[in-house]
N, C-alpha and C positions, 0 to 999 in steps of 0.2 A: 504493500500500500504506500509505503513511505517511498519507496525506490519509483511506486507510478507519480506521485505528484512531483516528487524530485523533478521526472522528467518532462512532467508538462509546464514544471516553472521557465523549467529549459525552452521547451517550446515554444512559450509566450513572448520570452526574452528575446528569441529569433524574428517574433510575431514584429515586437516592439522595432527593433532594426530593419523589419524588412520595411514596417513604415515609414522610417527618416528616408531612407537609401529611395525607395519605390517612388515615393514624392520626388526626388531629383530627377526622373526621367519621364515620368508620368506629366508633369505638370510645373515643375519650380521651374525650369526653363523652355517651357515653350511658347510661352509670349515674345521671348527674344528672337525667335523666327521671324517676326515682323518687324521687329530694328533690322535685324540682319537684312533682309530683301528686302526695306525699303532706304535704307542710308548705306547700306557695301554697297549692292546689288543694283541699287536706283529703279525696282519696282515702283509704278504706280499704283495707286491704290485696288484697281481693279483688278491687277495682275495678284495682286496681292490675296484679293477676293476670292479671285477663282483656284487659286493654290490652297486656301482657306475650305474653301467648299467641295474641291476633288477631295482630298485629303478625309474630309467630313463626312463624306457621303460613303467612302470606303468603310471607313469606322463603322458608318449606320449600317450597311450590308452584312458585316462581321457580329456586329452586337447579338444578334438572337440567336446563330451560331454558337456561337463562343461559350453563352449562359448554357444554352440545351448541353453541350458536350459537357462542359465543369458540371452539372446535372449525374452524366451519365458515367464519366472515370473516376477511378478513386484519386488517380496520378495528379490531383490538383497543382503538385510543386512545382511537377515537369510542364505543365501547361505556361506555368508563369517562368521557368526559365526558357524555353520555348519563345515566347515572347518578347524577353531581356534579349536574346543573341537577335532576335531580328532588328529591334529598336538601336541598338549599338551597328548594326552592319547600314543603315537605313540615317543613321545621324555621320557617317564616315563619309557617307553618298554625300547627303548635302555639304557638308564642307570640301568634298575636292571635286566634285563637278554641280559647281552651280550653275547649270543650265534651268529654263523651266521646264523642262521634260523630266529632267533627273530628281531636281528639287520634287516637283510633281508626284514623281512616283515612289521617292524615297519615303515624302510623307505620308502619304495612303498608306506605307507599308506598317511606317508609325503609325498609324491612327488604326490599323491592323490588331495589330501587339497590343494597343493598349488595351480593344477590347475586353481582353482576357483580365487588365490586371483588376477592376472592380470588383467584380462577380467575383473572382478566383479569393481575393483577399477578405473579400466579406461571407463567402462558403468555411474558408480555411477557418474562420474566427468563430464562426456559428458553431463547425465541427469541435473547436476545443473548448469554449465555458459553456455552449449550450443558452437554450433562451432566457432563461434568468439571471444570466449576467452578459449580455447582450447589448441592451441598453449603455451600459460603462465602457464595454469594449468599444463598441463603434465610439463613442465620446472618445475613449486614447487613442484610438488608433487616428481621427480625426486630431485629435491635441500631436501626436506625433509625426503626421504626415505635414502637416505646415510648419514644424519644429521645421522638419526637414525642407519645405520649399522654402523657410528661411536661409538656411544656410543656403540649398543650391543656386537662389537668387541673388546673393549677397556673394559670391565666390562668380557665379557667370557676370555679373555685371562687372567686378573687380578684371578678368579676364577680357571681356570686351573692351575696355576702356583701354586697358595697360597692354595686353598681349593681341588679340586681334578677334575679331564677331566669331570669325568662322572654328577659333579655337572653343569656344562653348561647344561644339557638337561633339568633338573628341572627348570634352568633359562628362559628356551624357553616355559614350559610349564606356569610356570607366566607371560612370558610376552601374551600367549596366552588369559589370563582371561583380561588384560588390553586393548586388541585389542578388545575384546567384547563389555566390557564396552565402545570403540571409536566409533563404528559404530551402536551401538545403539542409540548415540548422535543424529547420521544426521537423520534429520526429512523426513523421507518417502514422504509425502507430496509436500516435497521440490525435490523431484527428479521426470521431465521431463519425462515420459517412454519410448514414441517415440523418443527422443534425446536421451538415453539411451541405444536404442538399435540400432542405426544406421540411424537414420531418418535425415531430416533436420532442419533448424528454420523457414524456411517459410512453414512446413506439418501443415497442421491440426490435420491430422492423419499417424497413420504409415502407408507405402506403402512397404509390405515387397515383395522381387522380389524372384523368382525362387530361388534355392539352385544352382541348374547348371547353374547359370548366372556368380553367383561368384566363383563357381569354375574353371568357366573356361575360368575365365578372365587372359588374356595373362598376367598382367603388377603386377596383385598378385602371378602366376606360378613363374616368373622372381624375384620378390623382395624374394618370399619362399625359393625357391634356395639359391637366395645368405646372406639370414639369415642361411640356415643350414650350407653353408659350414663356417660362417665367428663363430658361437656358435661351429662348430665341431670344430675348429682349437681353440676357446677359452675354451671352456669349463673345457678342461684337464689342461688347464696352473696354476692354482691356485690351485687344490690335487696335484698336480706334483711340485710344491715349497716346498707344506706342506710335501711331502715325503722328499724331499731333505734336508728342515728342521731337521725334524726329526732324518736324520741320522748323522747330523752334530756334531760332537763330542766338550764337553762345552757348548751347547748351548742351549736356553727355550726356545723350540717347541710352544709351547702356545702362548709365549710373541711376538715371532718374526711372530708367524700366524698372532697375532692379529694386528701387525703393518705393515705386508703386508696389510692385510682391511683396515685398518686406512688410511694408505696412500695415495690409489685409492679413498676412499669413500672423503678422504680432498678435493681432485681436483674436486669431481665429486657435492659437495657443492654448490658451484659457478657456474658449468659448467650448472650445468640444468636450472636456472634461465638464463645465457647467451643465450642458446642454443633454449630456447622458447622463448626468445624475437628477435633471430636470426631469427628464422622460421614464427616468424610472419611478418618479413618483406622481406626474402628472401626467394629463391628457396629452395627444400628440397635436389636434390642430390650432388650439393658442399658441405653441411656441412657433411653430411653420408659419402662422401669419405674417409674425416678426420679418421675417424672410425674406416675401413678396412684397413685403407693405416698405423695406428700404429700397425696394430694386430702384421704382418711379422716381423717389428721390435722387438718388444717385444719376441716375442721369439726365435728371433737371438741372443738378449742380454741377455739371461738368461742361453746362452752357454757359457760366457766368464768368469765366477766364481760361485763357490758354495757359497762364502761368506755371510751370514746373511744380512749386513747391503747394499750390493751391490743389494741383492736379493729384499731386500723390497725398494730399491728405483727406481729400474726396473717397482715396478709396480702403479709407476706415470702413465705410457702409457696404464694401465689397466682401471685407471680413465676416461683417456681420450677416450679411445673407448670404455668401456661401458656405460660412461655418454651419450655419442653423440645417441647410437647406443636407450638406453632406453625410450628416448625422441622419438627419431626420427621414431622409428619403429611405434607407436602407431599413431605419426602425419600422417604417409603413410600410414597406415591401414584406418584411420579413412576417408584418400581422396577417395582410392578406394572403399571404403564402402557406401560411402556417397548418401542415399537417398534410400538405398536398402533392412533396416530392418535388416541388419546379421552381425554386426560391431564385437558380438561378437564370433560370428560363424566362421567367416574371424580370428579373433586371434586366437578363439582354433586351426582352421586349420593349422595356420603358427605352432604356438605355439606346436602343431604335431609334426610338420616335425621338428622343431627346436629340439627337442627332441629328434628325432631320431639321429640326429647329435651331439647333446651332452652325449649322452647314449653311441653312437660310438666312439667316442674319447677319452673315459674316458677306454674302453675295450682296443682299439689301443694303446691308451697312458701306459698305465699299461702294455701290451706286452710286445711295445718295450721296455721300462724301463726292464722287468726283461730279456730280452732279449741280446740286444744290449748297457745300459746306459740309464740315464736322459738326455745324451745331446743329442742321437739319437732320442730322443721322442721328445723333446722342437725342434730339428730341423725339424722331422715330423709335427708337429704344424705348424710351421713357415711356409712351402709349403706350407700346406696348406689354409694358412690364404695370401697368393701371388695371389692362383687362387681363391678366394672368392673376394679379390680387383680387381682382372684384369673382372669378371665375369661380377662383380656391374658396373664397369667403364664402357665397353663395352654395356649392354645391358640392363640396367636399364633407362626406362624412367622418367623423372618428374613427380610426380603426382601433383603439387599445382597447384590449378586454377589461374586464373591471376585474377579474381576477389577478390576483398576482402572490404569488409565491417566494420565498427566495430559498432558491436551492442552492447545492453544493456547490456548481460550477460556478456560479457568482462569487463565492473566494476567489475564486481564479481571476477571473475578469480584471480583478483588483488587483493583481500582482506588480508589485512595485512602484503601487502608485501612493 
C-alpha cells in the first residue's frame, strides 16, 4: 500500500512537470509566431491570417480524432510523446525554411500534435486522483501550466530581442525533448483506465454508452456553442496586439509580446488553484460567467490606445478569462461525460468546434484589420464576445451534481501543494 502511493506521488510529481514543460510548447510561445512573420518575415496581416486559419482548421480536423483514440488506448504517454517529436521536427521547419508553404505546413502539423496534448493530459489526470479530486487537479495543473508559459514567454522574448525571432523555434523544439523525458516519468500502472476515459469511481468497469448519446446531449450542444463563440471573439485578441506591436515605432516587439504573456499567465498562477478549490465547493456557472463577462471588456479596452505599456496591462483580463474558462471547461466536460466512457471524445468534439471558431477569427480579424483598422477588429471581437456572454447567461445549465463526496484520490490531487 505504502510502496502504491509512494509511487503515484511519483507520478503526480511527473504530472506536475509535464505541466511547466507542456505549456512551453503548447502555448507560452506561440503568439511569437506572429512577431516573427510579421516584423523578420514582413507578412501582412492577411498573410498572417491565413497561416492563422490553415494551421487552425488542421487542428479542428485532428481534434475529434485524437479524443476518440486517447478514449480507446491505454498508451496515453506515447500518444503525447508522439506528438512532442512532431511539434519539435514542425518548429525546426519554420525556422530554417521560412517560406509560406513550409511555415504553412509546419504549423498544421503543430496544431496537429497539439491536439492530442488537452485531452491526453486531462484523461492522464482523471486516470490518477479520480473524480473527487478532480476539481484541485485541473486548478494545478492550470496554476502550473502558466507557471510555465511564464517562464517560456519571458526566456522567448529574452531570445528574440538578444539572439534572433527564428531562435525561439529551436527553443520549443528542446523544450519538446524535456516534455518526453516528463511523461515518461508517470508510471503507466499508476493510471486508472476506466477513470481515464470517462468512467466513474464506483465502475468496476468501463460502461462506454453510445457515441449519439453524447452527441446529442442538449447541455454539451449549449456549452459547445458558447465555447466557440467566447474562443472566436478571443482567439484573434493576442496576434492582433502582437500586430499592433509590431508596428509600433521605438518599440521590442518580442519584449512587449513576451510581457503581454507574462502578465495574463501572473494572474492566471493563482487563479487556477482559487478556481479549483472554488469549484469544489461551489456551483460551476457563476464562476464561468466571470469569464465571458471580461472577454467584451477586454477588447473594448484595447480601442483606447496603441501604447505598449497600456496594451500589456489590458491583458490582466486575458488572465482572468482564460484562467476561469481553462479550468472550468474540463470541470463541465468531465460532468457531462461522466459515467459514459467518451470524456475524451466529448473534448475533441468541443475542442472541434472550438476551433472552428478560433481559425475564424483569426481570418475575420486579419480582414478587418487590413480592411477597416485594428480598432474595427478588437471592436468586432468585442461583439462578439457580448453575445457569447449573453448566450452562456441565458441558456446554459448547471452541470455539478449536488452530491459530492470526498474520496481517497483527492489526497492525491493535493500532492504538494
Amino acid at each position: 500500500m505504502g510502496q502504491n502511493l509512494a509511487s503515484r506521488r511519483q507520478s503526480l510529481l511527473a504530472l506536475d512537470w509535464l505541466n511547466v514543460f507542456l505549456a512551453d510548447i503548447q502555448g507560452g510561445v506561440g503568439p511569437f509566431l506572429v512577431v516573427y512573420l510579421t516584423s523578420s518575415l514582413h507578412w501582412n496581416p492577411a498573410q498572417v491570417g491565413l497561416v492563422m486559419t490553415i494551421s487552425g482548421l488542421a487542428g479542428v480536423i485532428a481534434q475529434a480524432p485524437a479524443g476518440a483514440l486517447i478514449d480507446q488506448v491505454r498508451q496515453k504517454r506515447s500518444l503525447i510523446v508522439m506528438a512532442a517529436v512532431l511539434i519539435a521536427i514542425s518548429s525546426l521547419v519554420t525556422a530554417t525554411i521560412p517560406s509560406f508553404t513550409a511555415v504553412a505546413t509546419a504549423q498544421s502539423f503543430t496544431a496537429v500534435a497539439g491536439a492530442f496534448f488537452a485531452p491526453a493530459l486531462a484523461s492522464i489526470s482523471l486516470g490518477l486522483v479520480g473524480r473527487q479530486g478532480i476539481e484541485r487537479r485541473i486548478g494545478r495543473n492550470q496554476t502550473l501550466s502558466s507557471t510555465g508559459n511564464v517562464g517560456a514567454a519571458l526566456l522567448a522574448g529574452l531570445i528574440g530581442q538578444f539572439v534572433g525571432q527564428a531562435v525561439i523555434f529551436y527553443f520549443i523544439a528542446l523544450m519538446s525533448v524535456i516534455v518526453i523525458v516528463c511523461v515518461l516519468r508517470i508510471r503507466k500502472n499508476d493510471i486508472d483506465y476506466r477513470l481515464a476515459r470517462g468512467g466513474d469511481d464506483g465502475d468496476s468497469q468501463v460502461h462506454v454508452s453510445k457515441i449519439t448519446k453524447i452527441l446529442s446531449d442538449r447541455r454539451l450542444l449549449i456549452f459547445a456553442i458558447s465555447a466557440v463563440l467566447f474562443h472566436f471573439a478571443n482567439a484573434a485578441m493576442l496576434p492582433l496586439v502582437g500586430e499592433v506591436l509590431s508596428h509600433h515605432k521605438g518599440g521590442s516587439p518580442p519584449l512587449f509580446m513576451s510581457a503581454c504573456i507574462i502578465t495574463a499567465q501572473l494572474v492566471m498562477v493563482p487563479l487556477g488553484i482559487l478556481v479549483g478549490r472554488g469549484a469544489s465547493r461551489s456551483k460551476r456557472k457563476p464562476i464561468f460567467l466571470l469569464a465571458f463577462l471580461v472577454l467584451p471588456i477586454r477588447g473594448v479596452l484595447y480601442t483606447f490606445s496603441d501604447n505598449p505599456f497600456f496594451l500589456v496591462s489590458v491583458q490582466l483580463l486575458d488572465g482572468i478569462g482564460a484562467g476561469i474558462f481553462g479550468v472550468m471547461q474540463l470541470l463541465v466536460i468531465a460532468d457531462l461525460t461522466k459515467g459514459t466512457g467518451h470524456f475524451n471524445l466529448a473534448q475533441g468534439a468541443i475542442g472541434a468546434a472550438v476551433g472552428i471558431g478560433a481559425s475564424l477569427s483569426n481570418s475575420l480579424a486579419g480582414f478587418v484589420a487590413k480592411e477597416w483598422g485594428y480598432n474595427a477588429s478588437f471592436l468586432t471581437m468585442a461583439a462578439i464576445a457580448a453575445s457569447a456572454l449573453a448566450f452562456f447567461w441565458f441558456f446554459m445549465p448547471e452541470t455539478k451534481s449536488t452530491s459530492h463526496s470526498v474520496g481517497s484520490n483527492s489526497e492525491l490531487a493535493t500532492v504538494g501543494e
